[in-house]
VOBANU-787522 format. One record per residue (C-alpha): residue number from 1; residue in one letter; z, y, x. Coordinates in Angstrom, 1 decimal, always signed. Example, Ala and Ser with C-alpha at 12.3 -4.5 7.8 and 13.67 -1.06 7.14 Angstrom:
2
+-----+---+--------+--------+--------+
!   k ! r !      z !      y !      x !
+-----+---+--------+--------+--------+
!   1 ! A !   +7.8 !   -4.5 !  +12.3 !
!   2 ! S !   +7.1 !   -1.1 !  +13.7 !
+-----+---+--------+--------+--------+
//
This chain:
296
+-----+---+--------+--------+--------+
!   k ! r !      z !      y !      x !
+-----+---+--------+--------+--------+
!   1 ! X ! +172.3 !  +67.3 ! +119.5 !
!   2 ! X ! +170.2 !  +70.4 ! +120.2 !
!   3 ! X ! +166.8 !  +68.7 ! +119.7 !
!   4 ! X ! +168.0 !  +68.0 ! +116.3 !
!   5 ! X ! +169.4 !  +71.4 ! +115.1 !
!   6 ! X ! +166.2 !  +72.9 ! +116.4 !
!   7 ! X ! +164.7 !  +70.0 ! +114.3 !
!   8 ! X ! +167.3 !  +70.5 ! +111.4 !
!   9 ! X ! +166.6 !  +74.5 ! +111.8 !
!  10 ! X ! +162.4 !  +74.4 ! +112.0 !
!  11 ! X ! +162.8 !  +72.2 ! +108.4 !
!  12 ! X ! +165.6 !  +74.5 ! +107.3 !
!  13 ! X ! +163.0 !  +77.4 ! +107.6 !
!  14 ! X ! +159.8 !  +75.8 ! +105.9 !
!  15 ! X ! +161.8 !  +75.1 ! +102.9 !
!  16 ! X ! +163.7 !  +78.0 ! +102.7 !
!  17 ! X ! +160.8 !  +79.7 ! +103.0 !
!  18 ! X ! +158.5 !  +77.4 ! +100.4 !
!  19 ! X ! +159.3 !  +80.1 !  +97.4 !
!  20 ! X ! +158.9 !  +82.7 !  +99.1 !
!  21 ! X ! +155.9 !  +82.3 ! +100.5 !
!  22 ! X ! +154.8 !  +81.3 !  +96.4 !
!  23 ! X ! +156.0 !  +84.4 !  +94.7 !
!  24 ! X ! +154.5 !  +86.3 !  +98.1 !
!  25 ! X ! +151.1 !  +85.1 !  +97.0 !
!  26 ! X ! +151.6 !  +85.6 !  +93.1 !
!  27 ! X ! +152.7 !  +89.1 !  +94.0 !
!  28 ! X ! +149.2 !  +89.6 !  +95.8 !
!  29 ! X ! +146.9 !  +89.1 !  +93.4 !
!  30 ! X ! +148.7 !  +90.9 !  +91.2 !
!  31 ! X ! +148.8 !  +94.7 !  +93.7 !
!  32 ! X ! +145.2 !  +93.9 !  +94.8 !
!  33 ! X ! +144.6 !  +94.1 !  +91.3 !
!  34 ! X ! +146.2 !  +97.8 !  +90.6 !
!  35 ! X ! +149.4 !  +96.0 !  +88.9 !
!  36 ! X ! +152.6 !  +96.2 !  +90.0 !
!  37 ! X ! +154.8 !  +93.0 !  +89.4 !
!  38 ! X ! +158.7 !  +93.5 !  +89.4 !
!  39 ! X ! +159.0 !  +90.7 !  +87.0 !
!  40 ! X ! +159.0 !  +87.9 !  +89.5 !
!  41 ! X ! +162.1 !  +87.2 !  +89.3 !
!  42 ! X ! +162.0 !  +86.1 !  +85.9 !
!  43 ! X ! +159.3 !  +84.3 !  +86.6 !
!  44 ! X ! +160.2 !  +82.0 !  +88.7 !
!  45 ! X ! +164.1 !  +81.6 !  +87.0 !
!  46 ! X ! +161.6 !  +80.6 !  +83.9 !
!  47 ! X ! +159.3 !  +78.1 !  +86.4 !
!  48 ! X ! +162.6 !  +76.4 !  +87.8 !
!  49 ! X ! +164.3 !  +75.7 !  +84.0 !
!  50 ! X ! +161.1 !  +74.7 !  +82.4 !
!  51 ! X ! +160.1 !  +73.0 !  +85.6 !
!  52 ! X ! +164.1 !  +70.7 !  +85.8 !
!  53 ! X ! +164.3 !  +70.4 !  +82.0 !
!  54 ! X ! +160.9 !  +69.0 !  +81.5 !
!  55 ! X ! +161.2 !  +66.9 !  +84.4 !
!  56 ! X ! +164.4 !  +65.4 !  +83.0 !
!  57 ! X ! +163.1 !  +65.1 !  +79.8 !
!  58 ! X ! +159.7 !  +63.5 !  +80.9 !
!  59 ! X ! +160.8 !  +61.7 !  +84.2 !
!  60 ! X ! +157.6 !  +62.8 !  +85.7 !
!  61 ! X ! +157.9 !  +65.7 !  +88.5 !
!  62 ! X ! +153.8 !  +65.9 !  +88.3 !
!  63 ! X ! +154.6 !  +67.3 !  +84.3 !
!  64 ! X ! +157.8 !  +69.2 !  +85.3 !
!  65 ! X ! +155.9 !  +71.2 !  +87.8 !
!  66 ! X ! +153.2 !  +72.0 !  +85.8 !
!  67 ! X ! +155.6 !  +73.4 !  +82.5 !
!  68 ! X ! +157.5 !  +75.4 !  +85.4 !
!  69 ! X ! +154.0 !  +76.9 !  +86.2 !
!  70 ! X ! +153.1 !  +77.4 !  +82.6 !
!  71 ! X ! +156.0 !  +79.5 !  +81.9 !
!  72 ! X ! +155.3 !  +81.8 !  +84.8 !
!  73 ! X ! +152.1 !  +82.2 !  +83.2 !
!  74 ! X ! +153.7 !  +82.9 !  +79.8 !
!  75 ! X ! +156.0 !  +85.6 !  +81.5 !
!  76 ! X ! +153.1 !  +87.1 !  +83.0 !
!  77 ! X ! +150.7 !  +87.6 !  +80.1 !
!  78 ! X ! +153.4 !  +89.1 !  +78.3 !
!  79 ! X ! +153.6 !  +91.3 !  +81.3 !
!  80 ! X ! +149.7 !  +91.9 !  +82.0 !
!  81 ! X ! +149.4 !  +92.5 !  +77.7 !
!  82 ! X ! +152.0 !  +95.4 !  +77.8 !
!  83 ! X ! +151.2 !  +96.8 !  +81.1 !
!  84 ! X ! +147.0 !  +96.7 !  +80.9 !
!  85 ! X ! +146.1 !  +96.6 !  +77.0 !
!  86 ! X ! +148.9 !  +99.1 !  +75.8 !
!  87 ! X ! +149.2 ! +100.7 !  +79.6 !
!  88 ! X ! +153.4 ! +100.7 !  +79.8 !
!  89 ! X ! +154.5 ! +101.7 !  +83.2 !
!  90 ! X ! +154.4 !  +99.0 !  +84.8 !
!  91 ! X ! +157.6 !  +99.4 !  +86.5 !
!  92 ! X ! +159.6 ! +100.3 !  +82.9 !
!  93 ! X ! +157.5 !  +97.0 !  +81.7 !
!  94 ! X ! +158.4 !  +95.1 !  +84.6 !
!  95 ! X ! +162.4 !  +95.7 !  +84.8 !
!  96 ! X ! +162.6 !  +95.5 !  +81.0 !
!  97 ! X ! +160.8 !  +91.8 !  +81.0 !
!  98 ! X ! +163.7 !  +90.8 !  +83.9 !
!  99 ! X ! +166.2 !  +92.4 !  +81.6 !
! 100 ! X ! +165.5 !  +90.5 !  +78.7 !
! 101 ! X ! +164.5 !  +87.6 !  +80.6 !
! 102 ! X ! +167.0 !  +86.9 !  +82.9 !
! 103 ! X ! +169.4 !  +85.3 !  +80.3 !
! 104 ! X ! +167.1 !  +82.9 !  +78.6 !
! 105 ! X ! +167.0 !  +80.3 !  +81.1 !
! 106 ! X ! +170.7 !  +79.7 !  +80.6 !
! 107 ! X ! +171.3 !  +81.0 !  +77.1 !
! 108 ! X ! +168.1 !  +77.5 !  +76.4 !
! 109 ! X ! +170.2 !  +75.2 !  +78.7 !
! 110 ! X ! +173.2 !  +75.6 !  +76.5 !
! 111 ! X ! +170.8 !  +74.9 !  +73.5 !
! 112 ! X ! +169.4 !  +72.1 !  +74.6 !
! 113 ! X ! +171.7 !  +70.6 !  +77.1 !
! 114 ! X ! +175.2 !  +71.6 !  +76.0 !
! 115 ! X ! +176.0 !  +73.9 !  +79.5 !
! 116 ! X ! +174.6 !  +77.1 !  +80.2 !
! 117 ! X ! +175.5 !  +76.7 !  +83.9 !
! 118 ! X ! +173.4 !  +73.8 !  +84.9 !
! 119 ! X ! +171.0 !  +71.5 !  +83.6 !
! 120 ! X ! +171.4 !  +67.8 !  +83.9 !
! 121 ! X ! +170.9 !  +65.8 !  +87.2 !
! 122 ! X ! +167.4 !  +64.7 !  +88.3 !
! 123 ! X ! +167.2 !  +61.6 !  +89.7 !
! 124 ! X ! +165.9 !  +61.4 !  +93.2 !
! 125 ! X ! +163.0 !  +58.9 !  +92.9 !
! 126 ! X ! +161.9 !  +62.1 !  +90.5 !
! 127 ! X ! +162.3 !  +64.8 !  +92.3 !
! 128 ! X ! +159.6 !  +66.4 !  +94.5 !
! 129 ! X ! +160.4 !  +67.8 !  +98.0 !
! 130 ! X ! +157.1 !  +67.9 !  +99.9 !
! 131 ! X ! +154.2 !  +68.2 !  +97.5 !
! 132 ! X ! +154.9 !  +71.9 !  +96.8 !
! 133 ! X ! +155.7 !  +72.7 ! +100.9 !
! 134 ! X ! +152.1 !  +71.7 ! +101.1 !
! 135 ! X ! +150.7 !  +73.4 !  +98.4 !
! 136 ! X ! +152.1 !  +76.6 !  +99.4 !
! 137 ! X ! +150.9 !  +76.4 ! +103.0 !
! 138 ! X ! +147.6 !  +75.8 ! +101.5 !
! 139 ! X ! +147.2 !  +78.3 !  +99.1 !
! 140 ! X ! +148.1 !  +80.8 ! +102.1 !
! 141 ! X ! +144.0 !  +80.1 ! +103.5 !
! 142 ! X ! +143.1 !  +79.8 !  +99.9 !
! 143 ! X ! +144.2 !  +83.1 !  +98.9 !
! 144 ! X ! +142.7 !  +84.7 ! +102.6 !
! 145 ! X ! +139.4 !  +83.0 ! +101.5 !
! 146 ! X ! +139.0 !  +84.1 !  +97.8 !
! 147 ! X ! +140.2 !  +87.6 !  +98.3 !
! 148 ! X ! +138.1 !  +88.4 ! +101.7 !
! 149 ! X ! +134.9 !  +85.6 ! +101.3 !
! 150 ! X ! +134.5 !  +85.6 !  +97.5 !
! 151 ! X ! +132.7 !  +88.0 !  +95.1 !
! 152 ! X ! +135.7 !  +87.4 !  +92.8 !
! 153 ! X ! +138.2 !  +88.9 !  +95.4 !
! 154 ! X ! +136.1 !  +91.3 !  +96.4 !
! 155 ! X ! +136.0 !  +92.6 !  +92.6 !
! 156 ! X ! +140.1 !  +92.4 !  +92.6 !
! 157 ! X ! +140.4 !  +94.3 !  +95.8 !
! 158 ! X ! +137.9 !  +96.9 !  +94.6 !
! 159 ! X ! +139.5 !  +97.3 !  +91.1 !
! 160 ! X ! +143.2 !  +98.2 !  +92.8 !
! 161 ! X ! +141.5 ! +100.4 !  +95.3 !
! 162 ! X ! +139.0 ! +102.2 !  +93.0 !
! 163 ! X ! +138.8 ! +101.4 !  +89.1 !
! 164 ! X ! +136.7 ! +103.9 !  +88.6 !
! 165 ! X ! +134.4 ! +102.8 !  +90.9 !
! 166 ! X ! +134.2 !  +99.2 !  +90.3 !
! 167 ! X ! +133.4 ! +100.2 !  +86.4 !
! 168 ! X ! +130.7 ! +102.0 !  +87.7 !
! 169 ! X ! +129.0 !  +99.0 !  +89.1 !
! 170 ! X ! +129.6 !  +96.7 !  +86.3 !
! 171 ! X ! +133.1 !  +94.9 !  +87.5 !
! 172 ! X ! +135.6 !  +94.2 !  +84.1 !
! 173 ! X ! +138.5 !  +96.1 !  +85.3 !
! 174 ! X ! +141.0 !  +95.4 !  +82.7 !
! 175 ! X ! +139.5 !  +91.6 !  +82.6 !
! 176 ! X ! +139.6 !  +91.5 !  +86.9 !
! 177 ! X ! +143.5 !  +93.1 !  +86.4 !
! 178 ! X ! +144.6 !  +90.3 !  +84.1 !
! 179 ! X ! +143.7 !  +87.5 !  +86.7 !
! 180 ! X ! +145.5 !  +89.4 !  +89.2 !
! 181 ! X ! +148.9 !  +89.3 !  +86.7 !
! 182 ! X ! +148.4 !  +85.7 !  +85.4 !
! 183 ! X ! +147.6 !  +84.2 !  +89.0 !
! 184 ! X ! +151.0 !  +85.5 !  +89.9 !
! 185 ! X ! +153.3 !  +84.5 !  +86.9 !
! 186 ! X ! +151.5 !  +81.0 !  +87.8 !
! 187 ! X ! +152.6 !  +81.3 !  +91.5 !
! 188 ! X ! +155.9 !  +82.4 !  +91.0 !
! 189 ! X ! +156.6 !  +79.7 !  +88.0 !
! 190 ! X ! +155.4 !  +77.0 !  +90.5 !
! 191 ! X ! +157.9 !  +78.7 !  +93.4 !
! 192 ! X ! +160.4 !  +79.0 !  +90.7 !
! 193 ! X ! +159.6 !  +74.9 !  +90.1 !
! 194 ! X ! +160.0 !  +73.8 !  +93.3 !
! 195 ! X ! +163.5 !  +76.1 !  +93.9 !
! 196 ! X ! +165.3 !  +73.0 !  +90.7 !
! 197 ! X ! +163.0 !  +69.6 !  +91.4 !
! 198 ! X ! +162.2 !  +70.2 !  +95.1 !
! 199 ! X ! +164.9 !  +72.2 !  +96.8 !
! 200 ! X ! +167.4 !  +70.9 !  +94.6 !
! 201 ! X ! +167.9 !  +68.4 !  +91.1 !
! 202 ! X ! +168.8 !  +70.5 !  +88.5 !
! 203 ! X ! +168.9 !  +74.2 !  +87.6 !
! 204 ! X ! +171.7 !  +76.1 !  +88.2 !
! 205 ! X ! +172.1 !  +79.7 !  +86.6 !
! 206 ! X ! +170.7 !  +82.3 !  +88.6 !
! 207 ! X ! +169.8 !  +80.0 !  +91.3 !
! 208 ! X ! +166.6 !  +81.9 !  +92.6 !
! 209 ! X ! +169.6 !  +84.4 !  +94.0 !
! 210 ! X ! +166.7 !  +87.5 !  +94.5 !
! 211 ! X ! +164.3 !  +85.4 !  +96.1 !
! 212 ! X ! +161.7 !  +87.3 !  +94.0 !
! 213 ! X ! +162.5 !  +90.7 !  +95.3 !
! 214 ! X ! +162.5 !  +89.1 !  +99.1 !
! 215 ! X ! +159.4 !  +88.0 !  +98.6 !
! 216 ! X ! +158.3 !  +91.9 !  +97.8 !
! 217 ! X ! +159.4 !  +92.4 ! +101.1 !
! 218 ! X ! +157.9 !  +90.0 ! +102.7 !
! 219 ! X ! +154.7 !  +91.3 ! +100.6 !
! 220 ! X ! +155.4 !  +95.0 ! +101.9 !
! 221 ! X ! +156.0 !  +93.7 ! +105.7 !
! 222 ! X ! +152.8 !  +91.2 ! +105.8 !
! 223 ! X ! +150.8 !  +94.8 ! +104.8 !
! 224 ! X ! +149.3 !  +93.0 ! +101.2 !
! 225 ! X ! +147.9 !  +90.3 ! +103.7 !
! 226 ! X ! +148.1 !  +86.1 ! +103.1 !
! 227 ! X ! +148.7 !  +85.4 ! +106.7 !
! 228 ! X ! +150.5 !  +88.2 ! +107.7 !
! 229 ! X ! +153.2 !  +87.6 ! +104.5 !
! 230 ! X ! +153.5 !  +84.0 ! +104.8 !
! 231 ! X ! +155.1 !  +85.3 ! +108.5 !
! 232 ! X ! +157.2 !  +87.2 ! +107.4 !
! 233 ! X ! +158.2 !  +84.8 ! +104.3 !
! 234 ! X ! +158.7 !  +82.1 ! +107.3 !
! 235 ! X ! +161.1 !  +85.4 ! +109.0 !
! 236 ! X ! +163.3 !  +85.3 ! +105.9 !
! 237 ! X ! +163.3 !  +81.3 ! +105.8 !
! 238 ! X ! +164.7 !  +81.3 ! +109.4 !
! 239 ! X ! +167.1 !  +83.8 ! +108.6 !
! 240 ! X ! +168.2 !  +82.2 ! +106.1 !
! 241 ! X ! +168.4 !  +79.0 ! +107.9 !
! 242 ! X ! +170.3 !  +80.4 ! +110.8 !
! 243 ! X ! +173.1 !  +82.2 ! +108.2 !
! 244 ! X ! +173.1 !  +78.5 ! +106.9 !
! 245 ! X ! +173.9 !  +76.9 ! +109.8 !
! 246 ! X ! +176.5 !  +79.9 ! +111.3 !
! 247 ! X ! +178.8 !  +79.3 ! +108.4 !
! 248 ! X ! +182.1 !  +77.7 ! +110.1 !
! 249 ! X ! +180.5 !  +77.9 ! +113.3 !
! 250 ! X ! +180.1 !  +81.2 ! +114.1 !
! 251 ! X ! +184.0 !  +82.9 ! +114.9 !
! 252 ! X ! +185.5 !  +85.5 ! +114.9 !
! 253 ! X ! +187.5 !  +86.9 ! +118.5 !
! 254 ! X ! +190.0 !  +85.7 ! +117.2 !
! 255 ! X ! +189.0 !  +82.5 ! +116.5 !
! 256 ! X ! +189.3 !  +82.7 ! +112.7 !
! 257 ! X ! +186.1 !  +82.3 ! +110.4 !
! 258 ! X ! +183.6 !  +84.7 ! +109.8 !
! 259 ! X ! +184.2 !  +85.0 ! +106.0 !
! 260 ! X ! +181.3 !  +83.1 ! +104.6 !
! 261 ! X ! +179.7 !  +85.9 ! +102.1 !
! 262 ! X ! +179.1 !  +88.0 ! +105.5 !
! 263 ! X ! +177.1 !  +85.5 ! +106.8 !
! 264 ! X ! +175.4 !  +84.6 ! +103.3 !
! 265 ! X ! +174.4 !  +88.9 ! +103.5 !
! 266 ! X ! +172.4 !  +88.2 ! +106.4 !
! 267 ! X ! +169.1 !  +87.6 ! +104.6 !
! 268 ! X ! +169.9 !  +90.8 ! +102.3 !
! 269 ! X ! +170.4 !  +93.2 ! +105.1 !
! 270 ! X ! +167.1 !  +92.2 ! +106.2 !
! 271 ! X ! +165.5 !  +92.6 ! +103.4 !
! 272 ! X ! +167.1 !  +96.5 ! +103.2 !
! 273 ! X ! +165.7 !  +96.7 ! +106.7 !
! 274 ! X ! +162.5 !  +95.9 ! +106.1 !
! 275 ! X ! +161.9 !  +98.0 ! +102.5 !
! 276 ! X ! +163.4 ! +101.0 ! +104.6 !
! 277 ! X ! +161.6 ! +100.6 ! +107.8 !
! 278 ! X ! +158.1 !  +99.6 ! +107.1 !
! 279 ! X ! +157.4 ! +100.6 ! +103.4 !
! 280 ! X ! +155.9 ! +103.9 ! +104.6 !
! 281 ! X ! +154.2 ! +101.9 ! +107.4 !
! 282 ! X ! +152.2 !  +99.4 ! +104.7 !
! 283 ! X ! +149.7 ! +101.0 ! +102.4 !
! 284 ! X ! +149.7 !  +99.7 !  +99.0 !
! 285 ! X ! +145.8 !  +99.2 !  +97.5 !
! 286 ! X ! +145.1 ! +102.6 !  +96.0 !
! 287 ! X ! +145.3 ! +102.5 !  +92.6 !
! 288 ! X ! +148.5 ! +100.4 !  +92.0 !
! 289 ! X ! +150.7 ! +101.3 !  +89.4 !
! 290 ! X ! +148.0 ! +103.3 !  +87.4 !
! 291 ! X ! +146.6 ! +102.4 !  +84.1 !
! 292 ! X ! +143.1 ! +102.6 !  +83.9 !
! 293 ! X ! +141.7 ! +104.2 !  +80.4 !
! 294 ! X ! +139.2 ! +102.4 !  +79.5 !
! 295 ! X ! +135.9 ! +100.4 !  +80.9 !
! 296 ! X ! +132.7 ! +102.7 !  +80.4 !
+-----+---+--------+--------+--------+
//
């Protein structure tokens, strides 16, 4: 019995963690690049709709995951256009894109599927549990590699550490910046995905639950580092897991319950802990958060 809650736990975690560790890695490319990106969480409530109502429509997971990623990316270029090309704060940008975002997902499923709580039930033979586990694991040693072993990530890192400098020796800041945004829409769309066709069968409203802003803090508590952030992404997953499995089994001295939405808070408080504790331990790339003015 405790070999497999160990086993049930160690799964628990990787998938829990899965997301996270997606809309960790969309949100560093888009720092290293000098733009902040609040809007995740949009981003991947717009991957995991597209992702279940394509996949229902189609029957093919392989095209459902692919919209879910698309409409990250569509989030994001309306994110990178407003924030680089017209220079919006980015922040102001950012929480007004999750403001008018975050009701389109359900406001379209009651369009299209008569219920804005849910979309339809996927079958299982189309759903995909493990192809996106692996992909994620992956793209943590992809991402290491491009952005410390390739010109390309050296020319990211140098435009959100020093613009000015990079247009100086001939890097396209604003063209360099709006990789950086894109890559992550894409990453957090295919997190988003794998949240209704992998984790689950359908989309349910609001079913990302803040994962996007947990993954900032697993961004902030890996220091803006792949290996480092998938960690502490895999931290949250096991906290996650463990609130899972307390609920009804954990009790109180008197032997009543712990009221479930304590135990749900678990992953939260962390969370808290870790924005207060180490966000003045983690240095952000220099010039994040400010426009540039224009390439020379």
């Amino acid at each position: 019995m405790k070999d497999l809650f160990t086993i049930a736990l160690f799964w628990s975690t990787v998938r829990l963690a899965t997301p996270l560790i997606l809309a960790a890695l969309g949100g560093l490319f888009s720092p290293r690049s000098g733009v902040i990106n609040i809007a995740r969480v949009v981003m991947m409530l717009a991957g995991a709709f597209t992702a279940a109502a394509v996949t229902y429509a189609a029957g093919n997971p392989f095209i459902g995951l692919a919209a879910g990623m698309t409409a990250g990316l569509a989030i994001g270029s309306i994110h990178a256009v407003v924030s680089i090309r017209y220079k919006a704060d980015q922040v102001v940008t950012g929480t007004a894109i999750n403001i008018l975002m975050f009701g389109m997902p359900a406001f379209l499923s009651g369009a299209f599927f008569l219920s804005s709580g849910s979309t339809p039930q996927i079958p299982r033979q189309q759903l995909m549990p493990y192809l996106p586990i692996v992909i994620a694991f992956a793209l943590v040693f992809v991402t290491w590699y491009v952005l410390y072993k390739t010109p390309f990530g050296l020319r990211l890192r140098a435009v959100g550490e020093n613009p000015e400098a990079a247009d100086a020796a001939g890097v396209p800041v604003a063209r360099m910046r709006y990789a950086g945004v894109l890559l992550s829409g894409v990453l957090a769309g295919l997190g988003g995905a794998y949240l209704s066709i992998g984790q689950s069968s359908l989309f349910t409203r609001n079913m990302t639950s803040g994962r996007g802003f947990i993954a900032l803090a697993a961004l902030i508590f890996g220091k803006w580092r792949p290996v480092q952030t998938m960690l502490a992404c895999l931290l949250f997953g096991f906290t996650e897991a463990v609130s899972i499995q307390m609920q009804g089994v954990v009790k109180l001295p008197s032997g009543e319950d712990i009221p479930v939405q304590f135990v749900q808070m678990v992953p939260y408080v962390l969370t808290i802990i870790v924005l207060a504790g180490f966000i003045g331990h983690s240095r952000p790339p220099r010039a994040l958060g400010l426009p540039y003015p224009e390439e020379r």
